[in-house]
C-alpha positions in Angstrom: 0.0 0.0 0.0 1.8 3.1 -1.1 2.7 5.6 1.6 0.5 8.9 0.5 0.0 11.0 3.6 2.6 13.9 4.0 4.9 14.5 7.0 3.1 18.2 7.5 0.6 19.9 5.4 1.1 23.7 5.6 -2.3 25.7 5.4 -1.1 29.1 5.5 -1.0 31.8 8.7 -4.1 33.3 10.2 -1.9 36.2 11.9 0.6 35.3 14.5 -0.8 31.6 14.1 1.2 28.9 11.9 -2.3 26.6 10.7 -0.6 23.2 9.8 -1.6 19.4 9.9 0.7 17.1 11.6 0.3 13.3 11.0 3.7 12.6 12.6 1.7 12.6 16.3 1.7 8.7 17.2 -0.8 6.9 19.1 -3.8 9.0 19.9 -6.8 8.7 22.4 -9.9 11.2 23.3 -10.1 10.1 26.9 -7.3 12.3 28.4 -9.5 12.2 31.6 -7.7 9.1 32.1 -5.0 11.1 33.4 -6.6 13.0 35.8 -8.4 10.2 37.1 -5.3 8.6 38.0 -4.0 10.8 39.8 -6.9 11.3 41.5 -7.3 7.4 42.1 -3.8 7.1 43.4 -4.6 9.8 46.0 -7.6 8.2 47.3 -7.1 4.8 46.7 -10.4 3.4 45.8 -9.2 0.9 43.3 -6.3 -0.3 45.7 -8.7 -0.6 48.6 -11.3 -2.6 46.5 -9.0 -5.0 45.9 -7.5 -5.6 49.2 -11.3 -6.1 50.5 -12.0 -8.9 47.5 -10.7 -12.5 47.1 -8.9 -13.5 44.4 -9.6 -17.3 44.1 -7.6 -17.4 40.7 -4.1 -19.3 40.3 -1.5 -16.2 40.4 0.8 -18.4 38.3 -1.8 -18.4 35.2 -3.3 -14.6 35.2 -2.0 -12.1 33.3 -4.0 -9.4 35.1 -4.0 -8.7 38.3 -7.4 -7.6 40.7 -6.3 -4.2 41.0 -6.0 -3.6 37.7 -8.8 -5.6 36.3 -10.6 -3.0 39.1 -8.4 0.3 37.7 -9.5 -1.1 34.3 -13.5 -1.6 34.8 -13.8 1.8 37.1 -11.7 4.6 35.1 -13.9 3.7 31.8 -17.1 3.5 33.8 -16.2 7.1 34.2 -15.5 7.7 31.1 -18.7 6.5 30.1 -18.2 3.1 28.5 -20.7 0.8 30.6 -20.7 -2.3 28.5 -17.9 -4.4 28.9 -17.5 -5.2 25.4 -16.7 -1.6 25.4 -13.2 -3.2 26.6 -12.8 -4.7 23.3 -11.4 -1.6 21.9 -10.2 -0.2 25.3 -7.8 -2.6 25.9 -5.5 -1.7 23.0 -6.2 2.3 24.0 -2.5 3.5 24.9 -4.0 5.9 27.6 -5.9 3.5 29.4 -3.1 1.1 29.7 -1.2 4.4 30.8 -3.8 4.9 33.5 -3.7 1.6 34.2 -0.1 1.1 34.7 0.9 -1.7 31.7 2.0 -0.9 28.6 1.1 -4.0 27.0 -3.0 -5.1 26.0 -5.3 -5.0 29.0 -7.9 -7.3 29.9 -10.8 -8.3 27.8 -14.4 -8.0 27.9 -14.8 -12.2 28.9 -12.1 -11.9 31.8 -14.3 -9.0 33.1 -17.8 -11.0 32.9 -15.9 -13.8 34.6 -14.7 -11.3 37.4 -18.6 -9.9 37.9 -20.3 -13.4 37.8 -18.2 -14.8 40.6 -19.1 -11.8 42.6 -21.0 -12.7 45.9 -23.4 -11.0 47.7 -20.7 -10.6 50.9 -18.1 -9.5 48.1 -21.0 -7.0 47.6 -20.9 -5.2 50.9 -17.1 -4.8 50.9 -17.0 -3.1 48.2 -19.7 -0.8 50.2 -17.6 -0.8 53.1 -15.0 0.9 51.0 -16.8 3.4 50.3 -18.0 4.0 53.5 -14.4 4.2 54.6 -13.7 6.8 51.4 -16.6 8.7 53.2 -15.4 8.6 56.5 -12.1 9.5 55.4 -13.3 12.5 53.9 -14.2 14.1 57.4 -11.4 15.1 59.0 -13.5 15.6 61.9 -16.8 13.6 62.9 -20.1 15.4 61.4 -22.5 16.4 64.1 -25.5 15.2 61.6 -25.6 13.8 58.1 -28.6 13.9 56.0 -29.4 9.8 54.3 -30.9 10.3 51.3 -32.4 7.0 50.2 -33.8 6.2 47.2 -34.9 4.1 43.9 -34.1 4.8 40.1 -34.5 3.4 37.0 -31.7 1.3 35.0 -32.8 0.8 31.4 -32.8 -2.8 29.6 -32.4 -3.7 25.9 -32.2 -7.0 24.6 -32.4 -10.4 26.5 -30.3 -8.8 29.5 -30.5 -11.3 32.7 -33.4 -10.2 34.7 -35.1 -8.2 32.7 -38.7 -7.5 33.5 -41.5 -4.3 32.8 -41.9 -1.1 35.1 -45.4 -0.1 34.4 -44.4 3.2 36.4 -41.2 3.4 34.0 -42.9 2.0 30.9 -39.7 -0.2 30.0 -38.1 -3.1 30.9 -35.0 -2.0 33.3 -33.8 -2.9 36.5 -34.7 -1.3 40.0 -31.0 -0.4 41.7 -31.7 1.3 45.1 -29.7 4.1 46.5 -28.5 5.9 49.1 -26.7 8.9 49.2 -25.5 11.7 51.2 -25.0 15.6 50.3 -23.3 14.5 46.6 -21.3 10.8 47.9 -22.9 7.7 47.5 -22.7 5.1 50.2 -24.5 2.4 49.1 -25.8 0.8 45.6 -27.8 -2.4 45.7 -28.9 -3.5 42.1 -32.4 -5.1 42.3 -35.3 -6.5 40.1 -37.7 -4.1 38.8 -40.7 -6.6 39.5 -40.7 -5.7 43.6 -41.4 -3.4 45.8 -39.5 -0.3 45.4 -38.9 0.2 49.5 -37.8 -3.8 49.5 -34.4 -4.4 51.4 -34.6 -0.1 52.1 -34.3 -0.7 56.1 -31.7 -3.7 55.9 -29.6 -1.4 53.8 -29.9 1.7 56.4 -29.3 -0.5 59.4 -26.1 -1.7 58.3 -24.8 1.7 56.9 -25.4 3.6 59.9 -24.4 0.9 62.1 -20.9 1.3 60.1 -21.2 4.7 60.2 -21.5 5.0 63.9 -18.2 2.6 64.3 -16.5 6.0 63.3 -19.4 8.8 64.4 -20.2 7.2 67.8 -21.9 10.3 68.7 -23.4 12.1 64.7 -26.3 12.5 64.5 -28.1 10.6 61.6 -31.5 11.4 59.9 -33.1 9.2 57.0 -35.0 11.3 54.5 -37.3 9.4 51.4 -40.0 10.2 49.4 -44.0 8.5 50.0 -42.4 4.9 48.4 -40.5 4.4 51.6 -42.9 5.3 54.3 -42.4 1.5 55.5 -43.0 0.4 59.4 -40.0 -1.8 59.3 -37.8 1.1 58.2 -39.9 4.0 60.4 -39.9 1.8 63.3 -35.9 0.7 63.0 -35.5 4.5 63.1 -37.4 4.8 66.1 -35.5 2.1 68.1 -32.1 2.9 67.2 -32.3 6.7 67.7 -32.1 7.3 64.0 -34.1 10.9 63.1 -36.3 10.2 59.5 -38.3 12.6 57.5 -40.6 10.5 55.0 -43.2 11.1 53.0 -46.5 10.2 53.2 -48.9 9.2 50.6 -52.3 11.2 49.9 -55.3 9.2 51.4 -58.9 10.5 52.7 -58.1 10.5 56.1 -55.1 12.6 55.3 -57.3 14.6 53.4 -60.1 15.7 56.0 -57.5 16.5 58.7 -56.6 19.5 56.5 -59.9 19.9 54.7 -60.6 23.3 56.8 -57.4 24.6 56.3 -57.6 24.1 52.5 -61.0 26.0 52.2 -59.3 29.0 54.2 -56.5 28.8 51.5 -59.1 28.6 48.4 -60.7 31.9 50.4 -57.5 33.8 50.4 -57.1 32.6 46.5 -60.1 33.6 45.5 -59.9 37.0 47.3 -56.2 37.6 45.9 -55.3 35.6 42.9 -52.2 34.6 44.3 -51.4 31.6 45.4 -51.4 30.4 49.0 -49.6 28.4 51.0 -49.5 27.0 54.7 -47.3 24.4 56.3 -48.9 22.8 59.7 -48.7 19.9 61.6 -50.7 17.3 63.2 -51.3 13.8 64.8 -51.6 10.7 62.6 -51.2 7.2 62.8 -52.3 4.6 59.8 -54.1 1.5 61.1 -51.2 -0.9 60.4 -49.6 1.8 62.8 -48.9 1.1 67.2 -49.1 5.3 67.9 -49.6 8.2 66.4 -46.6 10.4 64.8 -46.2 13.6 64.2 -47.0 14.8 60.4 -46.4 17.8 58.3 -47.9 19.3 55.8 -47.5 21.7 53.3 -50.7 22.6 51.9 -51.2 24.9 48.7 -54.0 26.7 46.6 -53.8 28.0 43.3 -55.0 28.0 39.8 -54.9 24.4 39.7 -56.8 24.0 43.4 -55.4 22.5 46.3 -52.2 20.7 46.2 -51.3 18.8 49.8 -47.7 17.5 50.7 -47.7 15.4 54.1 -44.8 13.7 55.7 -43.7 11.6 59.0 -41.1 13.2 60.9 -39.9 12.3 64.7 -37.9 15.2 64.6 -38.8 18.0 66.8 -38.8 21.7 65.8 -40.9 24.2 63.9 -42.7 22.8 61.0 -41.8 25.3 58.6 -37.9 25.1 59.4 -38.3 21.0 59.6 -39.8 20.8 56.2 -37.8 23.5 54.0 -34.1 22.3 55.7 -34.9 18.6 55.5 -37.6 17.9 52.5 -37.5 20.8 50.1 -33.6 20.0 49.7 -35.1 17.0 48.1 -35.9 19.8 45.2 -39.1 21.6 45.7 -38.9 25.1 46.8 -41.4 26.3 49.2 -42.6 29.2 50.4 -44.8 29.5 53.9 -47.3 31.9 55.3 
């Protein structure tokens, strides 16, 4: 094949600027993130600590790759955005990522990653989620004297015959059901679940053993558990209750909900209709479901406007004003609310 590309291409000057094409620049890659992420690792050492908390049952005198960087491998192009692992068809032979990685020879291949994740248990599971609880506590360089829990569910899409796979009639795809928990901007805990269950499932097993891990380090934080309506379990409400764990949940709309703010409302739709503004009013009260041993304490944020009334109520056995409970702890969760 004759050799037809130039060594430079001149393209004129553009003022001060030389314009040029250069073929002469070797191997190339667009993920110079890589870089950065190394660094960034090596500081940290999340990949290194993942693989000191995981077996490695293979015989070390037939691998090639080793668990940390199989781990370097999998986690810097998860954050460069390549999920599949056939992504790591190509990868492997990307001269930055073996950089990253610390070989300069071909990495490891998608099948040597599906055998790493299919011989994954679910104790292997929770040390990888002890690592992150210890980047989390190592983070602090003093204990907090409250975090904020943020637990909740999302939606991972499926295509194809992926293992699994079942419809979200909330969603209106087939996906999985991964729940979450997360606090301020770190997650501390990802358990990958099912969509064909109940979104709250496993929701207060997953709690009680991060806090409990928590506290090993923050003996004397205080910790508060906030969620939307999906969560409002007794297991997980009454776990809170026992172990001195604060929670802010909400509560789902039902009639009995309803006619304990019923005069309220028409006092709103009376100030609407007089003004044309909207209203607003947060207030409390005592409640307790029938599946429930006492009452609790609920807030609610009630509103009237052009569209009529629109209630919010949540479970809280947190003292303090309403108003300050519910626009610290629940708008946070990204509605903005004004009270009268």
């Amino acid at each position: 094949m004759p050799k037809c590309t130039q060594a430079k291409i001149e393209f004129g000057r553009l003022g001060r600027r030389v314009i040029e094409a250069d073929f002469s620049g070797g191997e190339l890659s667009s993920d110079g993130g890589l870089m950065l992420l190394r660094q960034v690792d090596r500081h940290i050492g999340l990949t290194r600590m993942a693989a000191a908390a995981l077996p490695d049952p293979r015989d070390r005198s037939r691998i090639e790759h080793g668990l940390e960087q199989l781990i370097a491998q999998r986690v810097y192009g998860l954050c460069c955005g390549y999920e599949d692992l056939n992504d790591h068809k190509a990868l492997r032979g990307d001269v930055l990522m073996q950089t990253a990685v610390g070989r300069d020879v071909p990495l490891a291949s998608a099948p040597t990653f599906s055998r790493l994740e299919n011989r994954a248990t679910r104790a292997q599971a929770w040390a990888l989620h002890d690592v992150l609880a210890a980047q989390f506590i190592a983070g602090h360089p003093v204990a907090p004297a409250e975090l904020v829990l943020d637990i909740d569910a999302s939606d991972v899409p499926l295509h194809g015959q992926q293992e699994l796979s079942q419809f979200h009639a909330y969603y209106d795809h087939h996906c999985y059901l991964p729940l979450y928990v997360f606090c301020g901007q770190a997650m501390l805990a990802c358990y990958l679940r099912p969509s064909k269950i109940d979104g709250a499932k496993h929701a207060a097993a997953v709690i009680k053993l991060l806090i409990t891990r928590l506290r090993q380090a923050w003996p004397n934080t205080r910790f508060i558990v906030r969620a939307d309506s999906g969560f409002c379990r007794r297991r997980l409400v009454q776990w809170c209750e026992r172990s001195g764990v604060g929670y802010v949940i909400g509560l789902a709309r039902n009639a009995r909900l309803h006619a304990a703010v019923e005069l309220a409302e028409a006092v709103l739709a009376d100030a609407y209709a007089k003004t044309g503004t909207k209203q607003r009013l947060i207030g409390e009260f005592s409640y307790a479901a029938k599946t429930w041993s006492h009452e609790r304490r609920v807030i609610t944020r009630l509103e009237y406007g052009v569209q009529g009334t629109n209630p919010r109520f949540i479970v809280t056995n947190l003292e303090g004003h309403p108003v300050q409970l519910y626009e610290r702890l629940y708008c946070q969760r990204g509605e903005a609310v004004g009270a009268d």
